[in-house]
C-alpha positions as CSV (number, residue, x, y, z in Angstrom):
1,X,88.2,42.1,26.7
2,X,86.6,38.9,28.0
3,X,88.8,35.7,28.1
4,X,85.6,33.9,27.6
5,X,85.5,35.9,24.1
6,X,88.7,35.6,22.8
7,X,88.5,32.8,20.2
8,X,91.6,30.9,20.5
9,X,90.8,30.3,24.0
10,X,89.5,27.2,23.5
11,X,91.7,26.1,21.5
12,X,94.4,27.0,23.6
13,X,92.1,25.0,26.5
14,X,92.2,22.2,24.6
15,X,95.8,21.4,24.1
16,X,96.3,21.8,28.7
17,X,93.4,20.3,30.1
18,X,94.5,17.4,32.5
19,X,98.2,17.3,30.7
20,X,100.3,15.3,33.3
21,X,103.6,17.0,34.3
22,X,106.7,15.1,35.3
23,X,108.8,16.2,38.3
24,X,111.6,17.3,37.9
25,X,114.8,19.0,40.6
26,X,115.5,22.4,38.7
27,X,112.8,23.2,36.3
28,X,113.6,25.7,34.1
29,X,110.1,26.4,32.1
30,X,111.1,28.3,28.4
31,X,108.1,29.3,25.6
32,X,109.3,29.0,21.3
33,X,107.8,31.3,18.9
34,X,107.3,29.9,15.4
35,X,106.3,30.2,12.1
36,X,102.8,28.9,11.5
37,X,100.7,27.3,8.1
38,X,100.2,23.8,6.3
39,X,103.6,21.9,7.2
40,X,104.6,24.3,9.8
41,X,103.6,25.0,13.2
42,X,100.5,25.3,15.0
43,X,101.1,28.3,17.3
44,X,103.6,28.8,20.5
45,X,105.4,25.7,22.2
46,X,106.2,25.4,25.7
47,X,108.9,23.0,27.5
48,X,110.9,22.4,30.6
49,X,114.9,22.4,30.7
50,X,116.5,20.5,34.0
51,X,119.3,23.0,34.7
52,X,121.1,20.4,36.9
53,X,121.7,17.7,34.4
54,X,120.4,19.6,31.0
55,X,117.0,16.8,30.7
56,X,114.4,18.4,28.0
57,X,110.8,17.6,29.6
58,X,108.0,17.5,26.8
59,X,107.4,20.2,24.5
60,X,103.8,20.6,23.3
61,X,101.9,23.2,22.0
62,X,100.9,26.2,24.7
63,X,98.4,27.9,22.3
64,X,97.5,28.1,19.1
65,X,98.4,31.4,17.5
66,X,99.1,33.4,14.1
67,X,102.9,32.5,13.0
68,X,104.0,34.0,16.9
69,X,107.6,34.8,15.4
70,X,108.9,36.8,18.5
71,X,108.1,36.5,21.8
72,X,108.6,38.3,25.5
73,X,108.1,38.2,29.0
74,X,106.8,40.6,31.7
75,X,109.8,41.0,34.5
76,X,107.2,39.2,37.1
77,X,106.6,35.8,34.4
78,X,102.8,36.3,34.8
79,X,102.2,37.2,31.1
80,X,103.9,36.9,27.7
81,X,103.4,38.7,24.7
82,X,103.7,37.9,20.5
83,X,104.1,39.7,17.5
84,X,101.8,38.2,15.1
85,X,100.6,38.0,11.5
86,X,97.1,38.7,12.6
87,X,95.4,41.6,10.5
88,X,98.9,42.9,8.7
89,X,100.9,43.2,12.1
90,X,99.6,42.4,15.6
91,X,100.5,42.3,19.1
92,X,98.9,39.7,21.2
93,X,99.1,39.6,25.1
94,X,98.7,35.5,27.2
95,X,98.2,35.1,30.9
96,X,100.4,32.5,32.4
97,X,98.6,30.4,34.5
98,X,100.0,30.0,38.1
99,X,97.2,27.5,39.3
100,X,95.4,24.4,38.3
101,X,92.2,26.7,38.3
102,X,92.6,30.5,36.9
103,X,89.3,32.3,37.3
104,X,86.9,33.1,35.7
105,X,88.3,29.4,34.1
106,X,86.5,26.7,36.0
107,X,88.3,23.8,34.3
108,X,91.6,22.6,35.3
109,X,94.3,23.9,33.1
110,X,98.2,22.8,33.7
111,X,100.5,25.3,35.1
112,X,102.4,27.6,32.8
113,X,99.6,27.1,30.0
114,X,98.6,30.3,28.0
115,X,96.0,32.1,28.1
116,X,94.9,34.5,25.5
117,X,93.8,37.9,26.0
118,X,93.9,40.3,23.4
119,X,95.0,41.7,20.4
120,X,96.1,45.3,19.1
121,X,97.7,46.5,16.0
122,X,101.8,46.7,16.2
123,X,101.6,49.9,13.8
124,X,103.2,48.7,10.7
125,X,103.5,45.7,8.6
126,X,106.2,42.7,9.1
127,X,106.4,43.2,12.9
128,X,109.7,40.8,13.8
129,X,110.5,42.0,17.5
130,X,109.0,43.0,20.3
131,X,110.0,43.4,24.7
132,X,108.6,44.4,27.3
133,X,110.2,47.5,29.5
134,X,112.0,46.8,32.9
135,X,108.6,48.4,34.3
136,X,106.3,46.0,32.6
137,X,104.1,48.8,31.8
138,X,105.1,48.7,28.3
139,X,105.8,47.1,25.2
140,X,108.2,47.8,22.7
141,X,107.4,46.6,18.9
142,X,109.6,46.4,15.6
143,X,108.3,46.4,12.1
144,X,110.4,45.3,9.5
145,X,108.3,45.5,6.6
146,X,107.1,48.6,7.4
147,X,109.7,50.6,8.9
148,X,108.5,50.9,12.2
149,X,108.6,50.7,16.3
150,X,105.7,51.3,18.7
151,X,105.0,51.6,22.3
152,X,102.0,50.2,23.6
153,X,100.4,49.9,26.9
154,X,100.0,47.3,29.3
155,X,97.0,47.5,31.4
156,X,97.3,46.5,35.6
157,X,95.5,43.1,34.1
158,X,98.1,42.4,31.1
159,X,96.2,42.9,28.6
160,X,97.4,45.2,26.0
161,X,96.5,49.0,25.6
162,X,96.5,52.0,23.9
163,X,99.5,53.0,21.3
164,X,101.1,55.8,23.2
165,X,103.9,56.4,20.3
166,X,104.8,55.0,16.6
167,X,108.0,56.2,14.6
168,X,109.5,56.0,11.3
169,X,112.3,55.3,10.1
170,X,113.9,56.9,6.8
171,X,117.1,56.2,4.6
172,X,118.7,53.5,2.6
173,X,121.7,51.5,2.6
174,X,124.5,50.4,0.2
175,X,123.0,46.6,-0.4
176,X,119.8,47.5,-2.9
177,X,118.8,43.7,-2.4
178,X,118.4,44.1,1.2
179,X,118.7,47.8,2.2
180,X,116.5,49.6,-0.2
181,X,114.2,50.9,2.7
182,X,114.2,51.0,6.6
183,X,113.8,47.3,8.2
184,X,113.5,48.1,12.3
185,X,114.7,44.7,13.5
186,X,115.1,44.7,17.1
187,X,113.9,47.3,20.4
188,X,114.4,47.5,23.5
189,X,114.8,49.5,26.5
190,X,117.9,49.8,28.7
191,X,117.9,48.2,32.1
192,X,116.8,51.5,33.3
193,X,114.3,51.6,31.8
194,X,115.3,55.6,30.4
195,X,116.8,55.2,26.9
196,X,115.3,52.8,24.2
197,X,117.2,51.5,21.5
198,X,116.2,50.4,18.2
199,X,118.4,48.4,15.2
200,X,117.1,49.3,11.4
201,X,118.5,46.4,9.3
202,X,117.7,48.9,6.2
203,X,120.3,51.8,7.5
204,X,122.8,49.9,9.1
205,X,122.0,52.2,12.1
206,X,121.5,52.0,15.9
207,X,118.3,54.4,17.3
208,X,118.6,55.9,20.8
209,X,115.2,57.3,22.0
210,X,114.8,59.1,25.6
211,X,112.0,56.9,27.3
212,X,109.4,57.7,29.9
213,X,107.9,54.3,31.0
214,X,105.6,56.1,33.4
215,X,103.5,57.2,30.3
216,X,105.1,54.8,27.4
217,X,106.3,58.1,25.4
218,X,109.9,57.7,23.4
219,X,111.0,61.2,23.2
220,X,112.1,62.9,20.1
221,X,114.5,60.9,17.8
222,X,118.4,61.6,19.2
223,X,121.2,61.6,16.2
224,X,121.7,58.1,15.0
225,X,123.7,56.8,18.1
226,X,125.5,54.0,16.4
227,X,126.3,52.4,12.6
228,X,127.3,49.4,11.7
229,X,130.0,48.7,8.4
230,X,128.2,49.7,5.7
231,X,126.1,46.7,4.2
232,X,126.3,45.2,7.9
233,X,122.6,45.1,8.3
234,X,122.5,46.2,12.1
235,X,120.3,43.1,13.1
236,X,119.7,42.6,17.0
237,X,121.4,44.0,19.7
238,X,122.7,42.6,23.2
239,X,123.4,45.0,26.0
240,X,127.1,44.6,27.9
241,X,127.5,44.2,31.7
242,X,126.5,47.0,33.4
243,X,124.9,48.5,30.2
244,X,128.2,50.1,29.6
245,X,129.0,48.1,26.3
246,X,126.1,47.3,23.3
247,X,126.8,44.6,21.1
248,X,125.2,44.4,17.4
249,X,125.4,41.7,15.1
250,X,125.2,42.6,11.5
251,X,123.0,40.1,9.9
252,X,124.4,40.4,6.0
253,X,128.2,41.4,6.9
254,X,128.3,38.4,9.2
255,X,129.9,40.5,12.0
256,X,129.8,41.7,15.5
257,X,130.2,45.4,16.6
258,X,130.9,46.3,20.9
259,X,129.5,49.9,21.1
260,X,130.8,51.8,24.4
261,X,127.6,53.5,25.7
262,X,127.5,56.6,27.7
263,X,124.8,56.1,30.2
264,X,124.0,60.2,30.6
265,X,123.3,60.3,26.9
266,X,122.4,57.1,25.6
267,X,125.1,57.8,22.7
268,X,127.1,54.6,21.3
269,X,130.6,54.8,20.2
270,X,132.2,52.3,17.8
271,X,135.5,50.4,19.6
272,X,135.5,47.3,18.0
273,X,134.3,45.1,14.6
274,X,135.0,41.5,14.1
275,X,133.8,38.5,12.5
276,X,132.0,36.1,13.6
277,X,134.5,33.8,12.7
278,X,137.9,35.1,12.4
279,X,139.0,35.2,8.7
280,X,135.5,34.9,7.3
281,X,133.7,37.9,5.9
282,X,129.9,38.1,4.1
283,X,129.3,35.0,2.1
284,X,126.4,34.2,0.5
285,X,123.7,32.3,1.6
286,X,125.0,33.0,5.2
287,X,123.5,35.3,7.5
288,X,123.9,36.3,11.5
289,X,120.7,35.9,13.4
290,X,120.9,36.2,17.3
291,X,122.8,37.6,20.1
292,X,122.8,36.8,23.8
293,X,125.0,37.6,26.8
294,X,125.7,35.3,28.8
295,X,123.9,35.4,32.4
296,X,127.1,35.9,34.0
297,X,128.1,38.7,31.3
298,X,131.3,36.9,30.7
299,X,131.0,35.7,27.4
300,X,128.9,37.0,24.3
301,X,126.9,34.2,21.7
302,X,125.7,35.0,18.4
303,X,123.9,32.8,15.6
304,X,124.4,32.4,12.0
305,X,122.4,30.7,9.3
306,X,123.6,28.8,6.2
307,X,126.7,27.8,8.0
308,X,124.4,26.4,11.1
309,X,126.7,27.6,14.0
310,X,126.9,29.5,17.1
311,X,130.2,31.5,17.9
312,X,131.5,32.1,21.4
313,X,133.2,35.4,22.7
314,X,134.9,36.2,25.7
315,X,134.0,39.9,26.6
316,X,137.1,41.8,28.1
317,X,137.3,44.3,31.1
318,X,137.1,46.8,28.0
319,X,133.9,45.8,26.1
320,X,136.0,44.1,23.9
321,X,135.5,40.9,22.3
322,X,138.0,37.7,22.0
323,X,136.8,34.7,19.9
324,X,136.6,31.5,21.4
325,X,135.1,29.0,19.1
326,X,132.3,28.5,16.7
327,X,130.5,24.8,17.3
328,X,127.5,23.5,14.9
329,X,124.5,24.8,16.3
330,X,123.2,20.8,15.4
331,X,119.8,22.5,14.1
332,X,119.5,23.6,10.5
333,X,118.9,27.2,10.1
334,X,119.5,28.7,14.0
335,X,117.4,31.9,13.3
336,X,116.8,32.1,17.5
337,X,118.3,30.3,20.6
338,X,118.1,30.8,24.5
339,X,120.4,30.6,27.4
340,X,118.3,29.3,30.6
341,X,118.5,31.6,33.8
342,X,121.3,29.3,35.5
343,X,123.8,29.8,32.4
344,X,124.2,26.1,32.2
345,X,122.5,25.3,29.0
346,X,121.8,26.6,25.3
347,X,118.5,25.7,23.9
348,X,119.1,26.3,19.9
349,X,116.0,26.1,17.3
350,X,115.7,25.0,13.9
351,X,113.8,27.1,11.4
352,X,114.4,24.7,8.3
353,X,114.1,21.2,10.3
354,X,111.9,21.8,13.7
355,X,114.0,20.7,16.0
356,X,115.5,22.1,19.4
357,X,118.9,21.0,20.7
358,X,120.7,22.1,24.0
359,X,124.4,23.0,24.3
360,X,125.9,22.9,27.3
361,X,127.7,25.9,28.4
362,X,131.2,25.2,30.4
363,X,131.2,27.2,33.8
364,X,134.7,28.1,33.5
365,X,135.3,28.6,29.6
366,X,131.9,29.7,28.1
367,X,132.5,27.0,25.5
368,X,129.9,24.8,23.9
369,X,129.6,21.0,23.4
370,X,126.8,19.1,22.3
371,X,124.1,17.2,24.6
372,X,121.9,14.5,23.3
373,X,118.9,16.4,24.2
374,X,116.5,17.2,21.6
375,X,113.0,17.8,20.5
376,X,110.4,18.8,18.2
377,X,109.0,21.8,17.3
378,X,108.2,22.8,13.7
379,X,109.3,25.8,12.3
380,X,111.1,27.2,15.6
381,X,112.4,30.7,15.2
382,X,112.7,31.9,18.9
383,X,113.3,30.6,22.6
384,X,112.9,32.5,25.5
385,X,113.1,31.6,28.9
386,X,110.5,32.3,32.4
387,X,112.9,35.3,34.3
388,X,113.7,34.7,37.5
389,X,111.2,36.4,39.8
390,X,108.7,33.3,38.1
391,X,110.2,30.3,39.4
């Protein structure tokens, strides 16, 4: 698809021509998914975070786009994908500009701006998550209203491609509020790329799929290779050092699980469930949203809603997990935060009050305490940061 022919391009354009850009020792460039509509947001937000002193830079809009919820990265930075509202459920793939002129663009566009490319269906309704395998030859969706995950495509340009598989999942759990149907939540694929996994909200269980990123087929569906506590609401999942441990946050039981994985098989065995704050089970009102590891893969964050906070675990030789603390996230309704690429900094984001705020993260403890960095960004559900290899 032309880039000429998409039509938020121009929109997008608008919002990067001849933007200054300050200077700054140890940019560390991060994109937010939001929520979009009259009061909300206007589409995906883009900022910088100094990782020497914790500094915000200015966060403006990067393009305009269809209540982006989710977002993800290639491995090399050069693209980013959204799931979308767009048509029921959607998919969208952006170029990251690299250079003040991108061809066939013959204005001057700031570095890092988006650049839309195209659209495709993420084969069922609701779609809330999405990543991109280690290959970058494929992306993985998850459709909560609908049930479902897909594998798609990515062509040698970045643009998106044919579905190559869709799968549904079946069953109920014990909460009939929440858990009357399937709700996939979260996919992705190991760091090998050979196993995908896949948390249904609905079931309370953990999918294991065998994956071949050559061709973007998931194999046939394994025996459910993890549960949660009945009612947990398996919600996103964060893989341990090494891939040897998974950890899963249940979104209603306001809990963690550590899974021990077996590599050969891609099963996961139950060792350990806690809450997220020790003597505090399922309340209402309050709900678990995200869960990170820690760059160094010492220490284990997870979100929660209601309560605003983010709790810190230390993560054992075993998998195991060891509470630390729980610190207000200073953000009202944390559905999503990011930890930059240095492990210095937090960036938390505010669903109910449009605000980011960083944390920063002490090198010796893991614990959190507040910055006075903030900014603005309406409706912000989801931070992720540029990898590595795009600095």
């Amino acid at each position: 698809m032309s880039i000429r022919a998409h039509p938020w391009f121009f929109l997008c354009l608008s919002a990067f021509v001849f933007l200054p850009l300050a200077a700054y020792s140890a940019q560390e460039r991060f994109y937010i998914g939001t929520y979009t509509g009259p009061g909300r947001a206007d589409g995906i937000y883009t900022g910088t975070l100094d990782s020497d002193t914790g500094q915000l830079g200015p966060v403006t809009l990067a393009c305009k786009a269809n209540s982006p919820g989710y977002l993800a990265l290639s491995p090399d930075g050069t693209h980013l994908y959204a799931v979308t509202s767009d048509n029921g459920g959607s998919v969208e793939a952006f170029a990251i500009a690299k250079d003040a002129f991108t061809p066939p663009i013959t204005v001057a566009l700031a570095k890092d701006a988006l650049i839309p490319l195209n659209t495709v269906s993420s084969q069922g309704a609701g779609p809330c998550h999405l990543s991109v395998d280690p290959s970058g030859k494929n992306v993985l969706a998850a459709n909560y209203s609908g049930g479902t995950i897909a594998s798609i495509r990515i062509n040698p340009d970045g643009t998106l491609g044919a579905c190559t598989a869709t799968l549904a999942f079946h069953g109920s759990g014990p909460n009939t509020a929440r858990q009357a149907a399937p709700h996939a939540h979260f996919i992705s694929a190991d760091s090998t790329g050979r196993f995908v996994y896949a948390c249904d909200l609905g079931t309370d269980h953990i999918w294991s799929y065998r994956f071949d990123p050559a061709t973007g087929i998931l194999g046939n569906q394994t025996p459910v290779q993890g549960t949660v506590p009945p009612g947990s609401g398996s919600r996103h999942l964060a893989f341990g050092p090494g891939d040897n441990f998974a950890y899963v946050n249940g979104e209603m039981g306001r809990n963690i699980t550590v899974f021990s994985r077996d590599k050969a098989t891609g099963s996961l065995t139950p060792i350990q469930t806690l809450p997220l704050v020790p003597g505090a089970g399922p309340a209402p009102g309050i709900t678990t949203a995200e869960v990170v590891l820690h760059p160094s893969g010492k220490w284990l964050y997870v979100s929660s809603r209601g309560d605003d906070i983010i709790a810190a675990f230390a993560i054992g030789s075993d998998g195991k997990l060891t509470f630390i603390q729980d610190v207000p996230a200073l953000v009202k309704f944390p559905r999503g935060f990011g930890i930059d690429p240095t492990g210095h900094w937090l960036i938390s984001a505010g669903q109910n009050d449009g605000k980011l705020d960083v944390l920063a993260i002490d090198p010796k403890t893991g614990k959190l305490t507040a910055t006075n960095q903030t900014a603005s960004v309406p409706a912000a559900i989801c931070v992720v940061f540029a990898p590595v290899a795009a600095r």
